[in-house]
N, C-alpha and C positions, 0 to 999 in steps of 0.2 A: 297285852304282852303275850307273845307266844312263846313256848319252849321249843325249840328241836333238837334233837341227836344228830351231830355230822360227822357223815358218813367218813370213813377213814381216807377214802378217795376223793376228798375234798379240802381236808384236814390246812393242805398249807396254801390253800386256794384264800382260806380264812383267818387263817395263824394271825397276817399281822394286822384284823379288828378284833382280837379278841385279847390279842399278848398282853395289852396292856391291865386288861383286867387282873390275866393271872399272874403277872408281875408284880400288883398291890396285895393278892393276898398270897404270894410267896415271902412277900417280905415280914411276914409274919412265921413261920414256919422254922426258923432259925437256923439256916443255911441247910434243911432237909433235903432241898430241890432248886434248882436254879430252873430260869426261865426257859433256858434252852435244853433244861434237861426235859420239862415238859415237855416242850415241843417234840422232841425225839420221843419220847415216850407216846403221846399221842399219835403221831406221823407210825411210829412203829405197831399200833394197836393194842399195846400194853394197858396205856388206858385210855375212857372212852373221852370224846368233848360233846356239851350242852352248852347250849346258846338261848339268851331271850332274846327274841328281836322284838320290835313293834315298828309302827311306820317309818320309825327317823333310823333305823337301824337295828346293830348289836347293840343293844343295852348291860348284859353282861353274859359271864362266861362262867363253866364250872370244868372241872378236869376229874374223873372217876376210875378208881380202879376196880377190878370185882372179886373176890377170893371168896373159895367153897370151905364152907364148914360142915359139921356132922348137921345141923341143924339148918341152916340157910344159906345162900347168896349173899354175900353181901356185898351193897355197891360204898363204897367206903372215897367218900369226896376228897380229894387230893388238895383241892384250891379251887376258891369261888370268888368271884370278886363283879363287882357293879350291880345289878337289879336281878339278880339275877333268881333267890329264893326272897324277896321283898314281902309277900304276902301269900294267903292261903291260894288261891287261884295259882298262881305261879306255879308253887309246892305242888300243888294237886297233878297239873301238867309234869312236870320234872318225876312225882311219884310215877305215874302211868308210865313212861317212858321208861324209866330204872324197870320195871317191872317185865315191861315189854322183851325186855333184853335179858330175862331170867333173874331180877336180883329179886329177895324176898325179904330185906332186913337195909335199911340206909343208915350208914355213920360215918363221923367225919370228927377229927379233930380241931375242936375249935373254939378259941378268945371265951371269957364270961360275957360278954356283950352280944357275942353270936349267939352262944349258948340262951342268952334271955330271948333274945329277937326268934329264935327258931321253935322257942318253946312254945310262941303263939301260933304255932304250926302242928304241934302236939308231940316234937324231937323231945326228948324226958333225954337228963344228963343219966349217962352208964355208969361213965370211971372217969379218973382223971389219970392224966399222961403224964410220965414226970420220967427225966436221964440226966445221965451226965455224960460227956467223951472220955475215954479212957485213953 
């Protein structure tokens, strides 16, 4: 499986094999984002998209935003959804990439289950997220 970054001038060339990925883990996110918000957000370069393909195709997708801190970059995962961080090779690829593109620090809010799967990847839990709507 490979990783690649697409390019924003491609963005909706690929939008609809990849929608569906971040459609499943938007529906996690509890109405943070809709699908078509990503997609505008992406299309707009707001945030970046990552794709794993291998020979049968996109196997999954990730949507990244990146905001500067006194201390780092940080590329901060939006939504992931299909093969996309499955194992250490993957991760490792996807790292290089985030990097490439100045981020210095990856987070992402995410499930206890992500949180365990990613932790075989060496992601260590920060904090936990917690709101209500007002």
């Amino acid at each position: 499986m490979q990783v690649q970054h697409v390019d924003i001038s491609h963005v909706n060339q690929v939008w609809h094999l990849v929608e569906v990925f971040i459609d499943d883990a938007l529906d996690y996110s509890k109405g943070d984002y809709t699908t078509e918000q990503a997609k505008t957000l992406v299309a707009m370069g707001q945030w970046a998209l990552f794709v794993a393909v291998n020979d049968s195709g996109i196997q999954g997708a990730a949507t990244v935003s990146f905001s500067n801190r006194p201390n780092d970059r940080v590329a901060f995962i939006t939504a992931i959804g299909g093969k996309m961080i499955s194992d250490t090779d993957t991760f490792s690829q996807f790292k290089s990439l985030l990097a490439g593109v100045g981020a210095t620090y990856i987070e992402g809010a995410v499930r206890e289950s992500v949180a365990r799967l990613w932790s075989r990847c060496g992601l260590e839990e920060k904090y936990r997220i917690v709101g209500v709507k007002l």
